[in-house]
C-alpha positions in Angstrom: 0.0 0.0 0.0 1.4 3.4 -1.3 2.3 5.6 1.6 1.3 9.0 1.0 2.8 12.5 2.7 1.3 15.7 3.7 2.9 16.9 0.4 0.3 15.1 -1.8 -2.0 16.2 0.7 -1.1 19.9 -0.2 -1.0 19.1 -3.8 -4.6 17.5 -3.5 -6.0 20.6 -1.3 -4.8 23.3 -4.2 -6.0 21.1 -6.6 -9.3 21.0 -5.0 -9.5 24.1 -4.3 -9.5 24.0 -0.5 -9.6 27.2 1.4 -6.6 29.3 1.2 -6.7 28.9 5.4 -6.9 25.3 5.0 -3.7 25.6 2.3 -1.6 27.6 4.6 -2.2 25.4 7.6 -0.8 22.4 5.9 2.2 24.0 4.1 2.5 25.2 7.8 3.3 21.5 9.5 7.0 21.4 8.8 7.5 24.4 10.8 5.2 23.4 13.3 7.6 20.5 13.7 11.1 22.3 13.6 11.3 21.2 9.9 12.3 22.3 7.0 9.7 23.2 4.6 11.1 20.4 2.0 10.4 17.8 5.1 6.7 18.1 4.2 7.4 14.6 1.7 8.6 12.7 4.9 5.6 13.1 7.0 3.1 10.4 6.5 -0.4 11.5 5.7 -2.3 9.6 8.4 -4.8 10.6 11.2 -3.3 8.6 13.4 0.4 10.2 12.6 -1.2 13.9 12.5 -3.6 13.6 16.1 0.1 12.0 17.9 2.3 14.0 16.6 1.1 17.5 14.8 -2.0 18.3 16.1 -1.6 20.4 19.5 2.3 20.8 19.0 4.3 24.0 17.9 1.3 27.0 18.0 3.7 29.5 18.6 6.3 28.6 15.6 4.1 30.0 13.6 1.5 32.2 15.0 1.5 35.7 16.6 -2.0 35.5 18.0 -2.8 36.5 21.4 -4.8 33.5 21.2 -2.4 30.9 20.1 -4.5 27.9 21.3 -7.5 29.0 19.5 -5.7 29.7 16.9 -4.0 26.8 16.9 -6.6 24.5 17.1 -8.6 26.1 14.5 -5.2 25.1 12.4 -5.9 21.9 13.6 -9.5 21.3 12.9 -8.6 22.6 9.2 -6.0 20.4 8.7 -7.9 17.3 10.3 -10.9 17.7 8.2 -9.0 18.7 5.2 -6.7 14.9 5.7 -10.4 13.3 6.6 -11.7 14.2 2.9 -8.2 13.5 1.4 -8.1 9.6 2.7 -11.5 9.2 1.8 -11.0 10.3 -1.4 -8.2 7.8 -1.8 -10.4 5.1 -0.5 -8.7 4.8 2.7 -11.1 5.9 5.1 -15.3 5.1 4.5 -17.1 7.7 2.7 -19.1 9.6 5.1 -22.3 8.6 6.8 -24.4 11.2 8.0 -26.9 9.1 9.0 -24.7 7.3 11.4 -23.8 11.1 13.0 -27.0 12.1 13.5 -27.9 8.8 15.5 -25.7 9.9 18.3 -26.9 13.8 17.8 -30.4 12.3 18.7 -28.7 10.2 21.8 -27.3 13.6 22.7 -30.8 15.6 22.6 -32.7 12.7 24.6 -29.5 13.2 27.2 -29.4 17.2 27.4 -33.2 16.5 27.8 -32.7 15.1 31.0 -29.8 17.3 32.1 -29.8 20.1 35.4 -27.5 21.5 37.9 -26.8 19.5 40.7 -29.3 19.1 43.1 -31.8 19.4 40.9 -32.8 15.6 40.7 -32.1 15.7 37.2 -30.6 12.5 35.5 -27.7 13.9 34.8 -25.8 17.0 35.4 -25.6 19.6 32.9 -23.4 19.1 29.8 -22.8 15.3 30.1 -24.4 14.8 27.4 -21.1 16.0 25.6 -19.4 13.1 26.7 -20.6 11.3 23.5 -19.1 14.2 21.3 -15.8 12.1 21.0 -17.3 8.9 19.1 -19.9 11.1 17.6 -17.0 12.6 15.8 -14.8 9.5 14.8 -16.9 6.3 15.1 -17.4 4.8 11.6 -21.2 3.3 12.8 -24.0 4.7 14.8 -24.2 3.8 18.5 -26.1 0.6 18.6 -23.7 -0.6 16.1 -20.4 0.1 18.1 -18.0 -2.9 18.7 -15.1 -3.5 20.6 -12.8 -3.3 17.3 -14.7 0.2 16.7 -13.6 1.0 20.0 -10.2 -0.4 19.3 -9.8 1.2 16.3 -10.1 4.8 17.6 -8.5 4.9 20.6 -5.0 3.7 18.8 -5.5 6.9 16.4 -6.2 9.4 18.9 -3.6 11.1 21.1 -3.4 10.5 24.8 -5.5 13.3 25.6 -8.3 12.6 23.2 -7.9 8.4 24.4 -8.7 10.0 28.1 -12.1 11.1 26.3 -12.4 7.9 24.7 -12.8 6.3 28.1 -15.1 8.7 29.2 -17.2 8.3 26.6 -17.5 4.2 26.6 -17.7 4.2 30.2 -20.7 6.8 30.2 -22.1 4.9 27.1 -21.8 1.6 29.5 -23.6 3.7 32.4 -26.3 4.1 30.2 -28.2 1.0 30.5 -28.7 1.4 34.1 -31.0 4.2 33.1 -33.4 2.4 30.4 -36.0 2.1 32.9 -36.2 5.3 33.3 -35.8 6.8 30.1 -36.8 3.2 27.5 -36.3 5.7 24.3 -32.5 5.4 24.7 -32.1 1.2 24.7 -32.4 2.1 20.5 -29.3 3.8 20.6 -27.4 1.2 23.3 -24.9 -1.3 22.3 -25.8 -5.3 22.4 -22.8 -5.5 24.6 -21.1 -3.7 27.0 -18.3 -2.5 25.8 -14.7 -2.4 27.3 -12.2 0.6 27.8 -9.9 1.3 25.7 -6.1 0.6 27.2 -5.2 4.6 28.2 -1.7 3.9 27.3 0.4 1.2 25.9 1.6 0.2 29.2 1.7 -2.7 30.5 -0.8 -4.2 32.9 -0.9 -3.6 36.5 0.1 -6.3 39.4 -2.3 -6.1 41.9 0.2 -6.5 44.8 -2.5 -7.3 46.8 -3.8 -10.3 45.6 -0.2 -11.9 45.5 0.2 -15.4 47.9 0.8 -13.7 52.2 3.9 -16.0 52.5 5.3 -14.4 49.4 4.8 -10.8 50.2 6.1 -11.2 54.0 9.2 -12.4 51.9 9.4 -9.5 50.0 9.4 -7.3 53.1 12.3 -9.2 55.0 13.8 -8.6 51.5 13.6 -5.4 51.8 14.4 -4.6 55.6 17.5 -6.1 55.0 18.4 -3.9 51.8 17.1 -0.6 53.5 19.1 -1.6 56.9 21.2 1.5 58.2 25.2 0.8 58.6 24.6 0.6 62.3 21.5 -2.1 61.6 23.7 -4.0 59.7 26.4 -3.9 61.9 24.2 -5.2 64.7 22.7 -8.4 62.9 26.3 -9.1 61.8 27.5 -9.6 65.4 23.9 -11.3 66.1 25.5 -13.8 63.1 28.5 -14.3 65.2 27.3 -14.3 68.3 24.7 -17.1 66.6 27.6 -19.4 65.9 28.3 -18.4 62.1 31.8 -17.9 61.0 33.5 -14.9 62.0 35.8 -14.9 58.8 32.7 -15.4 56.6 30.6 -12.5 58.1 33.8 -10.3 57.8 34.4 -11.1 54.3 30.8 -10.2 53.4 31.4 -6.7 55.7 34.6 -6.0 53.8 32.9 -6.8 50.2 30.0 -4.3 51.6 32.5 -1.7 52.2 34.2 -1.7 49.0 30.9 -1.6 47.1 30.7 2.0 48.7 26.9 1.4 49.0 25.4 4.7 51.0 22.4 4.4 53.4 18.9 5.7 51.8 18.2 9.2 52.4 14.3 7.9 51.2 13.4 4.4 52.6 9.7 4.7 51.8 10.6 5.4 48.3 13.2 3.0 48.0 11.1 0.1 49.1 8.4 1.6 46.3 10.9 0.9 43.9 12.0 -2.8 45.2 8.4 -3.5 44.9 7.9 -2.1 41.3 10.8 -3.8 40.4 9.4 -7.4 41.8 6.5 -7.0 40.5 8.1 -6.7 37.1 9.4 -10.0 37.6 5.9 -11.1 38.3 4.2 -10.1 35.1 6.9 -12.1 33.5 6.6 -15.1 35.1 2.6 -14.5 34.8 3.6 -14.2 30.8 5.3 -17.8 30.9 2.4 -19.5 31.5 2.7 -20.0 35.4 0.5 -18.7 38.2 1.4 -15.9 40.2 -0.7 -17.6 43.5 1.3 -20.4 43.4 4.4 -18.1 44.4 5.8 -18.7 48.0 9.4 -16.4 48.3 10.4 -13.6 46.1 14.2 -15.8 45.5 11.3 -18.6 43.2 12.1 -14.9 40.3 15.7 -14.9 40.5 16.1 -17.0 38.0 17.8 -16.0 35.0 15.0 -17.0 32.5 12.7 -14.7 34.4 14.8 -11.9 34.3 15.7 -12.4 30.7 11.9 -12.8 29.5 11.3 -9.4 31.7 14.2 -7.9 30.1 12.9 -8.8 26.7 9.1 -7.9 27.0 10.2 -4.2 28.5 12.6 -3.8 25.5 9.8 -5.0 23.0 7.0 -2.9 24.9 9.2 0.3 24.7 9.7 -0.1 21.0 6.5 -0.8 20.1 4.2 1.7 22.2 2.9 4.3 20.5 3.4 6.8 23.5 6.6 5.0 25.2 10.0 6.4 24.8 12.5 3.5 23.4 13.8 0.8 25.2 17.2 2.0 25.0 16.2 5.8 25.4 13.9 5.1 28.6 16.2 4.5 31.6 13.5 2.4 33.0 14.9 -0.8 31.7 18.1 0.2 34.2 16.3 1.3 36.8 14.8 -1.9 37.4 17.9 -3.7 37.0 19.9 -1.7 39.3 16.6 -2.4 42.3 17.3 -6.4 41.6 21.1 -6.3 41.9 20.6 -4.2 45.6 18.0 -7.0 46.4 20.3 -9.8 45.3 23.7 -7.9 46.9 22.0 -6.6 50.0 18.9 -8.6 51.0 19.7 -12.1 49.8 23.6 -11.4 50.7 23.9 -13.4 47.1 27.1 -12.4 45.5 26.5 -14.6 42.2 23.2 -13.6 41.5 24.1 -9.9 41.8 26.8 -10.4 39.3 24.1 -12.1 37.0 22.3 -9.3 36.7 25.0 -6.8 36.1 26.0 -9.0 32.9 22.4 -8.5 32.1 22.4 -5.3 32.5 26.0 -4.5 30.2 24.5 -6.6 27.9 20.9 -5.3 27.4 21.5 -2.1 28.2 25.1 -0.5 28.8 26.6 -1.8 26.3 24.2 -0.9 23.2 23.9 2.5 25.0 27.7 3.1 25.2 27.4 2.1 21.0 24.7 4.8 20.3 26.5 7.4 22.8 23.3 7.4 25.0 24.3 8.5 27.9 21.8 10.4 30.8 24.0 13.7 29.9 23.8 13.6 26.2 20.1 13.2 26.2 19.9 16.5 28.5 22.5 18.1 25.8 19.7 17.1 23.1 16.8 19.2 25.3 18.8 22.0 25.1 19.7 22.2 21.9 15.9 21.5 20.8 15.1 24.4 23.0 18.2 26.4 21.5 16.9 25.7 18.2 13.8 26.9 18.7 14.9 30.6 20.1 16.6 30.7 16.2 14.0 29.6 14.4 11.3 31.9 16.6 13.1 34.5 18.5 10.0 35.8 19.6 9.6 32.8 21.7 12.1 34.5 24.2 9.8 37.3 24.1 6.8 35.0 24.6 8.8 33.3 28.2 10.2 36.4 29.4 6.7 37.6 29.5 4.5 34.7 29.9 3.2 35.4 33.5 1.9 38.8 32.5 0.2 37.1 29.0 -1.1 34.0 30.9 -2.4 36.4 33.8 -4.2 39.2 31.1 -5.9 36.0 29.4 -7.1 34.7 32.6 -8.3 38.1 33.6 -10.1 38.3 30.4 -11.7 34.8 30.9 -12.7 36.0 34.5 -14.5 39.1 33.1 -16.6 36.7 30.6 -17.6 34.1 34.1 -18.7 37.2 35.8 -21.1 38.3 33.2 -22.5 34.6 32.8 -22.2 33.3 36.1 -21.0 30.0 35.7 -18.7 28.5 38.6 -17.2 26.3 36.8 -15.6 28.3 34.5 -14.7 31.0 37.4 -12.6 27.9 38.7 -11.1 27.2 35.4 -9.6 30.8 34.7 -8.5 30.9 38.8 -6.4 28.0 37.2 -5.0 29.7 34.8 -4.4 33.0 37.4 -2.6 30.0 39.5 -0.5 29.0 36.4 0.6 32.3 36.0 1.9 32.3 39.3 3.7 29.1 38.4 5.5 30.8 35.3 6.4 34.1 37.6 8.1 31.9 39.8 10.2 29.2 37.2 11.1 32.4 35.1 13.1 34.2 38.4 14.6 31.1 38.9 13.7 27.3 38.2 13.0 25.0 40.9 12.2 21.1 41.2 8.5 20.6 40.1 8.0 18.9 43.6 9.5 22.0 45.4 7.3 24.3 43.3 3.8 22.2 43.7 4.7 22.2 47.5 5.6 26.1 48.2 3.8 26.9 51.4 2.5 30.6 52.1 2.0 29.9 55.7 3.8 27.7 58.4 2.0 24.4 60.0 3.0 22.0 62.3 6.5 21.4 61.8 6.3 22.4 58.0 8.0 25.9 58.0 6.8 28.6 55.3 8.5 29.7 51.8 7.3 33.1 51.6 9.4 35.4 53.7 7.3 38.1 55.7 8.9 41.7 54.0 7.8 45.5 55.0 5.0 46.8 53.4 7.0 48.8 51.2 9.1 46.0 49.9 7.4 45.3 46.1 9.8 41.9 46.0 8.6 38.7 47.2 11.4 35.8 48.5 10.6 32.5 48.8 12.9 30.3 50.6 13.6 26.8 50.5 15.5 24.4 52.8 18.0 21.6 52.4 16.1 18.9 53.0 13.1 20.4 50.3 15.8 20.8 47.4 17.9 18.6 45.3 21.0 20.0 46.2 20.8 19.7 50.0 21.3 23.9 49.9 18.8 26.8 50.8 17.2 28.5 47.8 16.3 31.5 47.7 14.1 32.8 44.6 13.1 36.9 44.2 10.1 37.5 42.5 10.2 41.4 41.2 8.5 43.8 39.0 5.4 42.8 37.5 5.8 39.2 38.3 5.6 40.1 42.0 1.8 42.1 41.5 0.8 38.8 39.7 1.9 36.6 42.9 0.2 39.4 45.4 -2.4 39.5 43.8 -3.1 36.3 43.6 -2.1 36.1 47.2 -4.5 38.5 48.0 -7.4 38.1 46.1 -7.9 35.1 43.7 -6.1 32.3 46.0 -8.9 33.0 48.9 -12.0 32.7 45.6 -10.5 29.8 44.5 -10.6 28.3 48.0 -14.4 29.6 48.2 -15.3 28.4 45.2 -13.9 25.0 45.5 -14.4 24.9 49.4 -11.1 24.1 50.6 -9.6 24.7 54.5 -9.9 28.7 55.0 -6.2 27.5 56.3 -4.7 25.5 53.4 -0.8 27.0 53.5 0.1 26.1 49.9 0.8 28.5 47.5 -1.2 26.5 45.3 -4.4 24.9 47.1 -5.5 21.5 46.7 -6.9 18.6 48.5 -3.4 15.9 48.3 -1.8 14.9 50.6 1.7 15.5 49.8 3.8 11.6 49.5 5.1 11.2 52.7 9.2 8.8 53.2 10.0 7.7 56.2 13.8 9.8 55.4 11.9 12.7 55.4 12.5 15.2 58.6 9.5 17.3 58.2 6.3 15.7 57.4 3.9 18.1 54.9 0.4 18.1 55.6 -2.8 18.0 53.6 -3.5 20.4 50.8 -1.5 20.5 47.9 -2.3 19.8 44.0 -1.4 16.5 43.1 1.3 15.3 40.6 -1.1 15.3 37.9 -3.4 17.9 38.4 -0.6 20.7 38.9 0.8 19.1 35.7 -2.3 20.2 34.1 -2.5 23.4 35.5 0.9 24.3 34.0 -0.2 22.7 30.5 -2.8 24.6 30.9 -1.1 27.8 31.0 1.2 26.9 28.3 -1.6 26.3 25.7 -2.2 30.3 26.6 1.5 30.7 25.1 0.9 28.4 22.4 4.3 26.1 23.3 4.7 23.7 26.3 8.0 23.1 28.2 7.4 20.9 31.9 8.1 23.0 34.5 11.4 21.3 34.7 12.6 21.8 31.7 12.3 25.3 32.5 15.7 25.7 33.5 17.2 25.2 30.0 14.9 28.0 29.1 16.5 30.5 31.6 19.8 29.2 31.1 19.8 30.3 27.4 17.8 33.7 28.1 20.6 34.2 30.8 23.3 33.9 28.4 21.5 35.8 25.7 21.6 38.5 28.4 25.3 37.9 29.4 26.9 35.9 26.5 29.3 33.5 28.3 28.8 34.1 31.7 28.1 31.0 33.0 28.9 31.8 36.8 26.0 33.8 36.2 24.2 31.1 34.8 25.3 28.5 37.7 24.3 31.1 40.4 20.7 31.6 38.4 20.1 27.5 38.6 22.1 26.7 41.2 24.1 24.3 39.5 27.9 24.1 39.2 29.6 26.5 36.9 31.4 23.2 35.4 27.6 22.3 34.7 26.7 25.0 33.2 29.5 25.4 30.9 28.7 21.7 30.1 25.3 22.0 29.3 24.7 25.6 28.3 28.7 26.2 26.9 29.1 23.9 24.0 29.6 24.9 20.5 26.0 24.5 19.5 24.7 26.3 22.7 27.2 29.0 22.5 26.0 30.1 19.1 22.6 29.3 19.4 22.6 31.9 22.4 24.8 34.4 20.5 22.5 34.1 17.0 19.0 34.1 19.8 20.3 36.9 21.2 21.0 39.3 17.5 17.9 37.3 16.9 15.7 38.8 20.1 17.0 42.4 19.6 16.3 42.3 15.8 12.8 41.5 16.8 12.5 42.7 20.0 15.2 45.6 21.0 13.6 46.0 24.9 13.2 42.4 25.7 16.2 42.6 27.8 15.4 45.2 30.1 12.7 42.9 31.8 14.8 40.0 31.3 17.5 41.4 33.5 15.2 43.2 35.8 14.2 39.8 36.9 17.0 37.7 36.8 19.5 40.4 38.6 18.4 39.9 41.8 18.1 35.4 41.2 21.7 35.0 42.6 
């Protein structure tokens, strides 16, 4: 079957005629990509290619909207319709079947029908209904005709985000039959069968450590007692050994062979022993996958067998290759991290010297080794993040504009969004722009100097307990805000300190002041909450930890989609950690090869930054970003240094 590109796509759309919007938005893609506009005959013209990999990604490469989401997606929606009419053309996708849309249109009606607020002993609450919107837009058959394949079939061409909808939808469409009583007219429009969810991620299944045999999971504990065992600990059941008859030579052999391994107490038992688990139960699917029964498992040694660990080794190395949203086998450093867990179980918890050494041949041979031959390495793949990020300041130096400005811009569209709830009273939506006020806030802070996700999702306002607060009391005539962060919060085991100034400051106070406590109303939260951002999580607690946090953070995920959130405002996303690269390079656009500067900004070594941030390829890209930014953008500086002078 002939593969065809988004060049015969564009070649088709002129031909027919399609809107010159339409036109642009496709010779667009490339760009969108950090291509070259010839690349557009290597890019595959297929939905499921174009919803993974264009659509959503690179707004801001070409757009000068204030809007770039809307914009964007309105790109999107062009482009997806225009590729819809192109494949059917070629026969690849069914012609279109209104009928089969309008089915689920009528589902919809008969739901909105029966939709109110909550409270109101309504069916549903408003707007479920569009719940259906999803399979009304990409199922091939109406409703009553959907099958699992159907089912199947979309969720592997939608993107993550779109697959979380998918599962919405099919679980609501499932619900459904509870309410035939009810409401007959909507059995018409009902599957014969339930249907199942479609996998959220290639991924593979879960081990419900739970259901594993008792005797086997009390052996995994032991296990791992002995491996998280202080020196002291270990000293003690040593002379317990002796004292118990073994041979003093042998135990002080083993005590000598731990002291040469230079293995360090863990600073994070509770993770540690996480890990050990994850890392067993690893083993477990593959035995599972070998045809054996996971019940009929009695010690954790019955996995340290070296077919086990091969099969595992083999499967994650074939599951990473093959997932449509997992990094490679070899790129992922999962594969290693697992590997590394088994050898401290064998080394340190069985006290097993050969099995240990096993592993590590495993691990050379599966992993090391064809690493060392691509030049993977942990740093080199940091090296490629900044040079993406460097290439994208030359190809859009307005981008630097966008960052060094993004609080203010995600701020004004919040504001904006605020204005509209007020006029239509809707809560929810209030709630959604206070979101975007608290992703502003976010920004303000990883642009005057970046900090650990973790450290910025737990930044407290207010102290409790034990738990000390960030924010610094200053006079009322101060306009800076410091936060401050201890040893035992950052990665570096040193205090922080991070000055928020100028307009980036009014943005924090204000939300300080006023939004923070309506956000707390609205979603009625403790009055007392002392996070900066206020949620209802309870913060992951390790038993290495000095200071436990309490209740009332965001969660890993939801702050992550707060900040994506704000970065659809800008029309590019970065993670909050990869924020650092960005100041790095706007730091040496500001002061070309000062990395001491640079260093003191991140605090990171100055050998580190002239690593990362010094190298041919970052050196110029920040020299040509920086001719680049005053060409576009001859003040961009001025706030750049006004909020970085004070970050040392």
């Amino acid at each position: 079957m002939t593969q065809h590109t988004f060049r015969d796509l564009l070649d088709w759309a002129i031909a027919k005629g399609e809107g010159a919007d339409t036109i642009r938005a496709i010779q667009y893609v490339p760009a969108r990509l950090g291509m070259l506009d010839h690349d557009i005959v290597t890019l595959p013209a297929d939905m499921h290619f174009f919803e993974t990999t264009v659509a959503g990604h690179g707004y801001a490469l070409i757009s000068r909207a204030q809007n770039m989401k809307q914009n964007g997606r309105r790109a999107d929606s062009r482009i997806r319709a225009a590729l819809r009419r192109f494949l059917q053309a070629l026969a690849v996708l069914p012609a279109p079947t209104p009928a089969h849309r309008q089915r689920y249109s009528q589902l919809m009606a008969l739901i909105e029908a029966e939709e109110g607020v909550p409270g109101s002993g309504a069916l549903w609450n408003t707007g479920r209904h569009r719940s259906l919107v999803i399979l009304r837009a990409r199922a091939r058959c109406a409703p009553e005709e959907l099958s699992q394949s159907e089912i199947d079939r979309i969720g592997q061409e939608v993107s993550a985000k779109d697959r979380k909808s998918l599962r919405k939808s099919v679980a609501f469409l499932n619900s459904l039959t509870k309410d035939v009583e009810t409401l007959p007219a909507i059995q018409a429009y009902l599957p014969a069968t339930e249907l199942r969810l479609p996998p959220g991620s290639a991924r593979a299944r879960r081990i419900d450590w739970d259901a594993l045999p008792e005797e086997f999971k009390i052996s995994f504990e032991t296990l791992a007692d002995a491996c998280l065992a202080d020196s002291e600990n270990r000293a003690d059941a040593m002379l317990a050994r002796i004292e118990a008859g073994e041979d003093p030579e042998k135990v002080a052999a083993e005590a000598d062979l731990l002291a040469q391994q230079g293995g360090r107490d863990s600073g994070k038992p509770t993770a540690a022993r996480t890990g050990y688990r994850e890392a067993v139960a690893w083993l477990v699917r593959a035995w599972e996958d070998s045809g054996r029964d996971a019940a009929d498992l009695q010690d954790v040694r019955e996995l340290f067998e070296l077919q086990t660990i091969r099969a595992a080794i083999t499967q994650q190395l074939e599951r990473s290759d093959s997932g449509y949203d997992l990094k490679a086998g070899l790129e992922s450093t999962t594969l290693k991290t697992r590997l590394t867990r088994l050898i401290t179980l064998a080394r340190r918890g069985f006290r097993d010297v050969g099995s240990a050494a096993v592993i590590t041949l495993l691990k050379t041979k599966h992993y090391d080794a064809p690493r060392a031959k691509r030049k993977a390495s942990k740093s080199s793949a940091v090296m490629m993040e900044v040079d993406r990020i460097a290439g994208t300041l030359q190809q859009r130096p307005e981008l630097a504009s966008v960052w060094a400005n993004a609080p203010t811009r995600i701020a004004g569209s919040a504001e904006r969004a605020l204005g509209d709830t007020t006029r239509m009273k809707k809560q929810s939506r209030e709630i959604t722009a206070l979101r975007l006020l608290a992703g502003a806030v976010a920004y303000a802070i990883q642009m005057s100097r970046p900090l650990r996700t973790r450290c910025l999702r737990h930044t407290r306002i207010a102290s409790k307990g034990e738990a000390h607060a960030n924010l610094l009391r200053s006079s009322p005539s101060q306009t800076m805000l410091t936060f401050r962060f201890a040893p035992w919060e950052t990665k570096n085991d040193a205090w922080i300190n991070v000055d928020v100034v100028g307009s980036d400051a009014e943005i924090v106070r204000a939300w300080l002041e006023t939004w923070r406590p309506r956000l707390i109303e609205l979603q009625g939260l403790d009055p007392d909450n002392i996070y900066l951002f206020p949620g209802n999580a309870l913060p992951p607690q390790d038993e290495g930890d000095p200071i436990a946090l309490p209740r009332g953070s965001y969660s890993t995920s939801a702050f992550l989609d707060l900040w994506r959130d704000a970065s659809n405002v800008l029309g590019w996303h970065e993670t909050p950690h990869r924020m650092r690269h960005v100041v790095a390079l706007l730091s040496l656009a500001i002061r070309p090869g000062d990395h001491a500067f640079t260093s003191s900004v991140l605090g990171i070594l100055e050998s580190t930054a002239r690593k990362y941030y010094g190298r041919d390829d970052g050196q110029a890209a920040a020299r040509e970003a920086r001719a680049a930014i005053l060409a576009e953008h001859p003040d961009i500086f001025k706030t750049l240094t006004r909020r970085l002078h004070d970050a040392r």
